[in-house]
N, C-alpha and C positions, 0 to 999 in steps of 0.2 A: 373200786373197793370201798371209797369214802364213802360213795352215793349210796353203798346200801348197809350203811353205819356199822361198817368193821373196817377199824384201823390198822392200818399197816404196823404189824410188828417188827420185832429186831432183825430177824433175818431178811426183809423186805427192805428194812432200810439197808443192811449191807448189802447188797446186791444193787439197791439203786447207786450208791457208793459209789462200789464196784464199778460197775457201769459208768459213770460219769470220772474214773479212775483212767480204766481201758481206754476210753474215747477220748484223754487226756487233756479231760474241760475240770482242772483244777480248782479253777475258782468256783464254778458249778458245783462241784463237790464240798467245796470247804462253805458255801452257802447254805448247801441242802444241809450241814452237820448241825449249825446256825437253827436251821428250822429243828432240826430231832433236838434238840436241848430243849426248846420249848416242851415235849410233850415228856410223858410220863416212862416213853422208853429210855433205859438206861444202856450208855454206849458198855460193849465189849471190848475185849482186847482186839480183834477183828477189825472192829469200828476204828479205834486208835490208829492200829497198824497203815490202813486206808489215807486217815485224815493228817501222820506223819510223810508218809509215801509223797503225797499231793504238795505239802509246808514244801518236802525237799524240793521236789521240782520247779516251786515258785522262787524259793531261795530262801524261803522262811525260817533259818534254821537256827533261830533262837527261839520260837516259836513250837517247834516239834522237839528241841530238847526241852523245853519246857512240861508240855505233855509227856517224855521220857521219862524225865524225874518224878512226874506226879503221879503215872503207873506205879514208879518203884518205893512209894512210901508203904509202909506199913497198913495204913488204912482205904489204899485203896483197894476197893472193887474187883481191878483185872487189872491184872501184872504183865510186863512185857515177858514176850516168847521169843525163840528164835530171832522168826520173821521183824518183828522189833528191832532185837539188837543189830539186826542186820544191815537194818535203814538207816538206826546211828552209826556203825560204822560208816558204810559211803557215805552218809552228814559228813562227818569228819575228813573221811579222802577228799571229798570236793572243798573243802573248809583248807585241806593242805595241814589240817593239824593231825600227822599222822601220828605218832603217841599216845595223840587223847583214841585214836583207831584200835590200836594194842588195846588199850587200858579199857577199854568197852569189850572185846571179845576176853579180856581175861577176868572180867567181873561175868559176865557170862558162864564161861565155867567155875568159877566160883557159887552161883546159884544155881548150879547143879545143872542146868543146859549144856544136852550136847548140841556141839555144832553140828550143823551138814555142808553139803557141798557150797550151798551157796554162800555161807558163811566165812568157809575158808577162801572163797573166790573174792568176796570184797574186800577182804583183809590183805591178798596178793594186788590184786587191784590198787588199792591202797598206797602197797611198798610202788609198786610199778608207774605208779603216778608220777615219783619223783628219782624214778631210775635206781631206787634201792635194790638192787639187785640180789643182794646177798642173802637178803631176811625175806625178800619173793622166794626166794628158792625153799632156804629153809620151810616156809608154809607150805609150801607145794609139800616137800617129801612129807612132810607131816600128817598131808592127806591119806598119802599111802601107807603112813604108821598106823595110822587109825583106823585102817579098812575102807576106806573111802577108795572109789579110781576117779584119777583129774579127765574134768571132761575139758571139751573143746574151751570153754571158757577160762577154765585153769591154764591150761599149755597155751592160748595168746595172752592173757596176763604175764604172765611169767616173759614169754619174748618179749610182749612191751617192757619189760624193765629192762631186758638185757639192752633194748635197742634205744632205751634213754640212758639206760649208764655207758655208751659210746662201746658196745662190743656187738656190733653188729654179727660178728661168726658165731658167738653164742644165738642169737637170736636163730641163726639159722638150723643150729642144733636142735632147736627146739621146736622148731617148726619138723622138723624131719622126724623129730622123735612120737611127735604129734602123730605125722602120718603113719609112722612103724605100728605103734600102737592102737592102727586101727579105728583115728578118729579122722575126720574129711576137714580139714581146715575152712570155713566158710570167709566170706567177704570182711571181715572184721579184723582175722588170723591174715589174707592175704596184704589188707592194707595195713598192718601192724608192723608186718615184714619189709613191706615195701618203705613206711617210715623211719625203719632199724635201719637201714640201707640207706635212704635218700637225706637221712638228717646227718649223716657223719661223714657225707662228701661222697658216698659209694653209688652214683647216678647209673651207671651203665649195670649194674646187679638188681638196682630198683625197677629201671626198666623189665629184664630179665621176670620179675618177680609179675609183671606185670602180664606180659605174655603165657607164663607159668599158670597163672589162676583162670585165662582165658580159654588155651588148652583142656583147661579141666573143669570147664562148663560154667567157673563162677564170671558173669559178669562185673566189669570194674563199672565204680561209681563214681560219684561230683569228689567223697572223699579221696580217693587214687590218684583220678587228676592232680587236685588239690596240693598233696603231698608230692605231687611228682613235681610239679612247678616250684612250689617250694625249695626241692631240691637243686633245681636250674640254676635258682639265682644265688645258692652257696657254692655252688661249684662254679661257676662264670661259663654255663654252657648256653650260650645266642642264639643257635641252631637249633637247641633240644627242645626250647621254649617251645617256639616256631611248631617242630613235630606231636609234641604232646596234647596243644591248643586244638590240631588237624585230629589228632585220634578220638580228641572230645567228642568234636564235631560227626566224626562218621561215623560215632556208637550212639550216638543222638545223646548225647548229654550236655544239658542243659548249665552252663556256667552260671552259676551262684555269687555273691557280694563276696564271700570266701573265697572262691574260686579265682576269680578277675584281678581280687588283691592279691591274693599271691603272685598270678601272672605279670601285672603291673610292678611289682615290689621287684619280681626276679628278673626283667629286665632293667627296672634304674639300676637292681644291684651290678647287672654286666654293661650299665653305659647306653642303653638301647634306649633315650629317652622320647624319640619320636616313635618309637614302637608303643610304648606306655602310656603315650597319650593319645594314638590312637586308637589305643584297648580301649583307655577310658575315655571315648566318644563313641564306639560301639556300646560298651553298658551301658550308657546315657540313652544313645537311641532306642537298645531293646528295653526299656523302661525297669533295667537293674538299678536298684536302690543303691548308692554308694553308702559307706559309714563313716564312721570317723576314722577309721582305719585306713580305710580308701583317699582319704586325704590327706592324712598323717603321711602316707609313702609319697605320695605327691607334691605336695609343700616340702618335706624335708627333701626329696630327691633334687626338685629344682634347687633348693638350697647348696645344697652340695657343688652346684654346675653355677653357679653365681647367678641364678637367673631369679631373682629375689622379686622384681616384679610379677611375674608370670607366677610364683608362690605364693602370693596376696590375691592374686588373682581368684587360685583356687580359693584362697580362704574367705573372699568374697561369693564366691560358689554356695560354700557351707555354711555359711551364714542366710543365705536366701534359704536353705532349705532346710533351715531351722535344727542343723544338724549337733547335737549336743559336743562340745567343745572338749579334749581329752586334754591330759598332762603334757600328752606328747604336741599335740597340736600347738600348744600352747605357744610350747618349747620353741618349735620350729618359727613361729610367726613370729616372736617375739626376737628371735635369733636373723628373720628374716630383715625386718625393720631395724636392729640394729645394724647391720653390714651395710644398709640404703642410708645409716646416719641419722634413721630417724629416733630418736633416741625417747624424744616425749611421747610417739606414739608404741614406742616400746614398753617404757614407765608405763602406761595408761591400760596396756595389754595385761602385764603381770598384776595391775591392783583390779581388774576388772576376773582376773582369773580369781584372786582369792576373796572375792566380794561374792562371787558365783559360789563360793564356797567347795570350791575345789581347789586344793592344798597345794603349793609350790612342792614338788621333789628338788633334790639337790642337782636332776639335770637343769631346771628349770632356774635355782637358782645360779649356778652355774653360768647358763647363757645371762642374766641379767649383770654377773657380774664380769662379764668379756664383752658385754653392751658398755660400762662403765670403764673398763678397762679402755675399751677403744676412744674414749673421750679422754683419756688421760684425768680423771676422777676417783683417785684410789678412795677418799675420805664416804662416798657412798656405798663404795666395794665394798670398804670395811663394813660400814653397815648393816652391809645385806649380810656379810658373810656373821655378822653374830646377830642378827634376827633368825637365822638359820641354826641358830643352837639355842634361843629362846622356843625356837619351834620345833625342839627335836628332830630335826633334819642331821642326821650325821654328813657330814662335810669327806667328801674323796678326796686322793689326791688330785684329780683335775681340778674341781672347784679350791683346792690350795695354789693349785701352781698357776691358774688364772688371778687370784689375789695377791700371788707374789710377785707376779709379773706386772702388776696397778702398783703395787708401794715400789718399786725399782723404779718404773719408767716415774711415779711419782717423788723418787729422791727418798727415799724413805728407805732402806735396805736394812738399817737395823730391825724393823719389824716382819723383817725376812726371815731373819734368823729364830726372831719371837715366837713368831709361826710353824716352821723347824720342829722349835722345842714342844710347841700345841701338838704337831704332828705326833711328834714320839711317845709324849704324853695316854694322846689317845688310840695309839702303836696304826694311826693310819699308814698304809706303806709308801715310801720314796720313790717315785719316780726320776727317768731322765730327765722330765722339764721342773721337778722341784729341786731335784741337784744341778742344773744349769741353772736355776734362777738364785740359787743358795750361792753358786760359786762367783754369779755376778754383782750381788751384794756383797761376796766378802772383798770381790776388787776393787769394789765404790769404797768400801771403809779402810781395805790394807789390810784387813786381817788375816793374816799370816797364819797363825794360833788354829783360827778355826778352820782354815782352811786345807790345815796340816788334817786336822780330826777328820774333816768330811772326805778327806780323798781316802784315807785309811776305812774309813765307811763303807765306801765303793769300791778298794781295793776288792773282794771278792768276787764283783759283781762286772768286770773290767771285759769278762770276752760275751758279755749282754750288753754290753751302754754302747748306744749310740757314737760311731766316730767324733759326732759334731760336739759334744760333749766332752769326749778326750780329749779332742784336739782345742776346746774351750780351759780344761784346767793343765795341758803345757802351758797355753798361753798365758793363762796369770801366772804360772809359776816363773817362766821366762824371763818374762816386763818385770820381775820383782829383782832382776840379777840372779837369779838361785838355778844358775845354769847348770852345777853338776846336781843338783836335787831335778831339776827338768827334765834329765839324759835318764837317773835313776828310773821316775816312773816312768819312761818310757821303754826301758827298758822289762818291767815288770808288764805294761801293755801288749808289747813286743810277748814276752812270755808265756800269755794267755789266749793266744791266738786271735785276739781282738782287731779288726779290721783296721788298716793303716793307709792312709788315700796321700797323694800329692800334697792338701794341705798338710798335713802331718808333720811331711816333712819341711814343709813351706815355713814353719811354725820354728822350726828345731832350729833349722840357718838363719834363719834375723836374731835369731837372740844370740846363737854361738860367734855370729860376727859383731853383735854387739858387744860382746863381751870381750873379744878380738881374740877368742877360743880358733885359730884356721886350721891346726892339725884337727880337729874334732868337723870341723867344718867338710874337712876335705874328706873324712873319712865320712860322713852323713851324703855325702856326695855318691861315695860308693856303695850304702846300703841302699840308695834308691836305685841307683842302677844294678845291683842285684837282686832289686824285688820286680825290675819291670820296669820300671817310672821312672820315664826319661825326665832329666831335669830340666829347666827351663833355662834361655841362653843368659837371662840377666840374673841368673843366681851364678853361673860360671862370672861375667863382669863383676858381680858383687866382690867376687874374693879378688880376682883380677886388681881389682881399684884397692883394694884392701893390702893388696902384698905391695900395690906403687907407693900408697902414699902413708902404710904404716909400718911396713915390715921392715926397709932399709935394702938395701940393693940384697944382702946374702940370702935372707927370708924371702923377698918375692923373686929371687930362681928358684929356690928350694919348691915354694907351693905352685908357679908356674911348670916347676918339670911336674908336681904330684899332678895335676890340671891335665898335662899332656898325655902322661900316662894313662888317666885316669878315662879319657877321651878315647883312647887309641882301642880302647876294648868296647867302649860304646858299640852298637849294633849300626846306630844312628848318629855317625862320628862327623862333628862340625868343625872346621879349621877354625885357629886361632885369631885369624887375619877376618875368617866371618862373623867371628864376636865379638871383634872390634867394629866391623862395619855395618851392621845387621843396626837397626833403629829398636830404641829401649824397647822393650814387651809390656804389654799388660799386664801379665803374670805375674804372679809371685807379688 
């Protein structure tokens, strides 16, 4: 066209565009736009639409809202259409800033655009990204207000939300409703379904959904698999892995980086570690690229099983193969080398991650400050933990209850309390191990006061909290003399149907006989034995010894016959003559 000096007009260039759009060589496209700006042709709306399109797909999406905004000035040339606002909306779905997704489709009709189908589809898309299920819906019916019918891409958006906001039977409605109405659910609609099902523990339906689309001529993909391994390793199913891996294989599909990690990830999740690593020495051989992802489950997997070596190992791996470093990676290596003790190659880890200029998260800080904690170093703990609010890191209650557990084991318990009141401050929620750590500081100082308030705190929350726990604040209450305040809340324990074990009651008799309470004694004797829990032989000699050399001859018949009696109904009934001769227990 050049050669015989006629220049490609505007339609020429859209089309080349186009073309270079379709064939999804991006940067090609936003090159060639590069070259039209030199010449005398001026872009359309067309043009835009194209050169936004391409921005989203690279990730440029400060760059096409850019050009968004510049269409909708006053003095531009060409003004965004439909097609435009369309592309901002999904900008904003993939961005997660759903609001700003609203607030672009309702400026839209506001400039007098109506929408079409695909308009209200990115906007259900949208809600469904993040399992909004409720405002998916709404936009659906709204298509029908309007005269629009939802096509297949409407009816699997809408079940994608139902199947991220955890109602997989909804999803199934919809899928059903799909088919009433006379539309064919294609490969997208069945793995949609199948993630409704496999992401909320429903494995044996996901399966089902699986066969179901095969029946009906759609073949399953690398995505099906994918989600179905996924779903393996949140249900702890070892065998189903195994079978899913097999069905890849003899529909000839090709396992992906995606694919591997999920299967790798869902057997550490069930324990299967030598299964995982010979996944990952197959990808290795078939020249499947690992990511950081792939490493991330591997490094933190052996982590988990103490095999902290063999976790450096991999990260020795990643390192050769120049593989860029995550959060999570970080976390794991950093976490790994501290459990080996290595504490400076831990330090070295963490300031090498923020020099790479990749940000510590509060997991990250976290594990640095349970590396500190394990040296017994709370004065750096502290540290980190308020460079973590110079760096806008909001602090959890883990990374609390690992810093409260450095100033305890560091003697420090008033700033246990300090921290406490940081927490509530910044309404972070309470945890079991921040109120086991609160109530081990108020026993290092004796305070009584507060330890009255923290229980009344937890009162509510009594048939949730961990036994070890409970049976942590009898015990200060006990040690302090405040025997019949100790029976009280236990009795309020008792009430709430909160789990009651051996020590429990292990707990209740050393302090009733320290306080030389034996009618409470004897009778604590008898609520173990009518909960099941036989009591151990040197808690009967405890009182034994108790009624010889404290009671006086009247008292220790008295609690010797309670003893007897108390024995005679046992299931598991011991002579008196065997509790004297029986050698002390460990127990109790």
């Amino acid at each position: 066209m050049t050669d015989n000096g006629v220049g490609p007009d505007l339609v020429t260039h859209n089309i080349i565009l186009s073309a270079y759009k379709s064939g999804a060589q991006y940067l090609k496209a936003l090159s060639y736009f590069e070259l039209m700006k030199g010449t005398n042709i001026r872009p359309d709306t067309t043009t835009f639409n194209i050169v936004i399109h391409c921005l989203v797909k690279l990730g440029q999406y400060g760059e096409a809202v850019d050009i968004f905004n510049s269409m909708r000035e006053k003095k531009s040339e060409c003004h965004p259409d439909i097609v435009t606002f369309t592309s901002i909306i999904h900008l904003y779905s993939l961005c997660g800033q759903i609001e700003n997704c609203k607030a672009v489709f309702n400026t839209m009709l506001a400039e007098g655009l109506k929408p079409n189908i695909v308009s209200y589809n990115a906007l259900i898309g949208a809600y469904a990204s993040l399992g909004m299920s409720e405002k998916a819906l709404l936009v659906f019916n709204e298509i029908k207000q309007n005269g629009f019918r939802p096509d297949v891409i409407s009816y699997t958006s809408l079940l994608n939300a139902y199947g991220r906001s955890q109602k997989p039977e909804k999803a199934r409605e919809i899928f059903d409703l799909m088919k009433r109405n006379n539309w064919k659910p294609n490969l997208v609609s069945y793995n949609a379904l199948i993630d409704a099902y496999g992401s909320n523990g429903f494995l044996a339906e996901a399966i089902e959904v699986l066969r179901e689309m095969e029946q009906n001529g759609v073949e399953p993909n690398i995505v099906s698999i994918c989600t179905l391994l996924a779903a393996c390793g949140r249900c702890g199913k070892k065998v189903k892995i195994d079978s899913i891996l097999s069905a890849a294989e003899l529909r000839g599909i090709k396992l992906n980086t995606i694919a591997y990690n999920s299967a790798i990830g869902s057997y550490m999740n069930v324990g299967e570690y030598e299964k995982a690593l010979m996944l990952y020495r197959s990808m290795r051989k078939k020249k499947v690229k690992p990511d950081s992802v792939t490493y991330n489950v591997l490094i933190s997997g052996f982590c988990k099983m103490s095999k902290y070596s063999e976790a450096l190992e991999f990260f020795d791996e990643m390192m050769e193969l120049k593989i860029p470093l995550s959060k999570e990676v970080y976390s794991s290596v950093i976490s790994a080398y501290s459990k080996q003790g290595q504490l400076t190659e831990a330090e070295s880890m963490f300031t090498t991650m923020k020099t790479s200029g990749c940000c510590p998260d509060v997991i990250t800080y976290t594990t640095m400050i349970h590396a500190y904690n394990a040296v017994e170093n709370w004065n750096k703990a502290f540290a980190l933990f308020q460079e973590m609010e110079m760096k806008n890191v909001q602090p959890d209650s883990i990374a609390c209850s690992a810093l409260m557990r450095a100033f305890n084991k560091g003697d420090q318990p008033a700033k246990v309390l300090t921290l406490a009141k940081f927490m509530r401050d910044k309404m972070i929620p309470f945890s079991d191990s921040i109120f086991f750590e609160m109530v081990s500081a108020c026993s290092i100082l004796q305070d009584w006061r507060t330890a009255i308030d923290l229980i009344k705190m937890m009162e509510p929350s009594f048939s949730v909290i961990s036994v070890g726990l409970l049976n942590q604040l009898l015990h200060f209450i006990g040690k302090t003399g405040k025997t019949e305040t100790m029976m009280k809340l236990f009795y309020k324990i008792v009430a709430t149907g909160a789990e009651i074990n051996f020590s429990t009651y292990s707990i209740l008799l050393k302090n009733l006989l320290a306080a030389g309470n034996w009618r409470k004694y004897v009778e604590v004797l008898q609520w173990m034995e009518d909960a099941g829990i036989q009591p151990s032989i040197r808690m009967y000699r405890n009182i034994f010894s108790y009624a010889q050399i404290s009671s006086g001859t009247e008292y220790a018949a008295i609690i010797q016959e309670r003893i007897e009696s108390l024995k005679r109904k046992s299931e598991n009934q011991v002579s008196t003559s065997k509790l004297y001769d029986s050698p002390l227990p460990t127990l109790y």
